[in-house]
N, C-alpha and C positions, 0 to 999 in steps of 0.2 A: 783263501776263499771268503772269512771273515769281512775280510777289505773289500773285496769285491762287491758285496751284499750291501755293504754300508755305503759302498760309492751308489751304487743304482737305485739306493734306498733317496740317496741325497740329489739325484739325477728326476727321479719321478715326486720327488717335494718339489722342487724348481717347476719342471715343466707343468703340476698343476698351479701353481702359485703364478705361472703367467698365463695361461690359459683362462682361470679367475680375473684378472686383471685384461684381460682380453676382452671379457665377458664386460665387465665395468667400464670399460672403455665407450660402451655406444649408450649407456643409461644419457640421460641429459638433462642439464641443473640447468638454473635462471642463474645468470648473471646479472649482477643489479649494480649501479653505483649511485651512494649518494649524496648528494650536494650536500646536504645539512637538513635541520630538522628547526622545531619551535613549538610551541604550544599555544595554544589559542580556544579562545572560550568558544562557545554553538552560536553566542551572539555574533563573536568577531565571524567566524566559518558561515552564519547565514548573510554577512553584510558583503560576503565577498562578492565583487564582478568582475568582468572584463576591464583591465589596466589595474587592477587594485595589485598592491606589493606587501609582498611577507617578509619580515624580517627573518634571516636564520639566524642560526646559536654559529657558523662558520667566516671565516672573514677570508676575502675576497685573496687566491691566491692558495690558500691552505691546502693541504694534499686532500682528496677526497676517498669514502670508506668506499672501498671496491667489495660486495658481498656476494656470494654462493648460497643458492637458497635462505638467504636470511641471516647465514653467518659473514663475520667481516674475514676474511683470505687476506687482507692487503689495502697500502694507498698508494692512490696514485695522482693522475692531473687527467685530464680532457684533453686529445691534441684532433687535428681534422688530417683528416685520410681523403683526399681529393674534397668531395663535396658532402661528407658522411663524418661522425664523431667519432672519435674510438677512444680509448685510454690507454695508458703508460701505464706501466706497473714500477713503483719507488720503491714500496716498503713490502715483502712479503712479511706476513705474519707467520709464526714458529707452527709447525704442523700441534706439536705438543699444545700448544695453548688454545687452538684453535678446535681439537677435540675437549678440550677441558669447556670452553663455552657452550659445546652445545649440549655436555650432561650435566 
């Protein structure tokens, strides 16, 4: 009877435990990916116009940061899906490390 209890005990953990994950399932994050970055004084940012070119800190090629709300998830590359961008995923980053960045 003991067992029994314990099975159904470990039966109704599970099915809440995807039920929760159900529920998580339709929330909805920003996908971001990004080329690279640079810094730049308010003078260089107000002289900016139309054809003007930023240098990034990235060289041409290198995998790019694929981010979830802000945090980096992975790299990957840019490839084109008929007439549309999309990305490849190369590198996932470790679930572990990846909660450790954003506390």
């Amino acid at each position: 009877m003991a067992e029994k209890k314990s099975t159904d005990s470990a039966e109704n953990s599970e099915n809440l435990t995807k039920e929760k994950l159900q529920f998580l399932e339709n929330i909805e994050v920003e996908l971001s990916v990004e080329v690279g970055r640079t810094e730049i004084t308010i003078r260089e940012l107000l002289r900016l116009n139309e054809g003007s070119v930023v240098e990034l800190d990235r060289l041409a090629g290198d995998p790019l940061d694929i981010l979830v709300n802000g945090t980096k998830i992975a790299r990957g590359e840019i490839v084109m899906i008929g007439e549309r961008y999309g990305v490849r995923f190369d590198d996932i980053v470790d679930p572990v490390k990846r909660v450790e960045s954003v506390s």
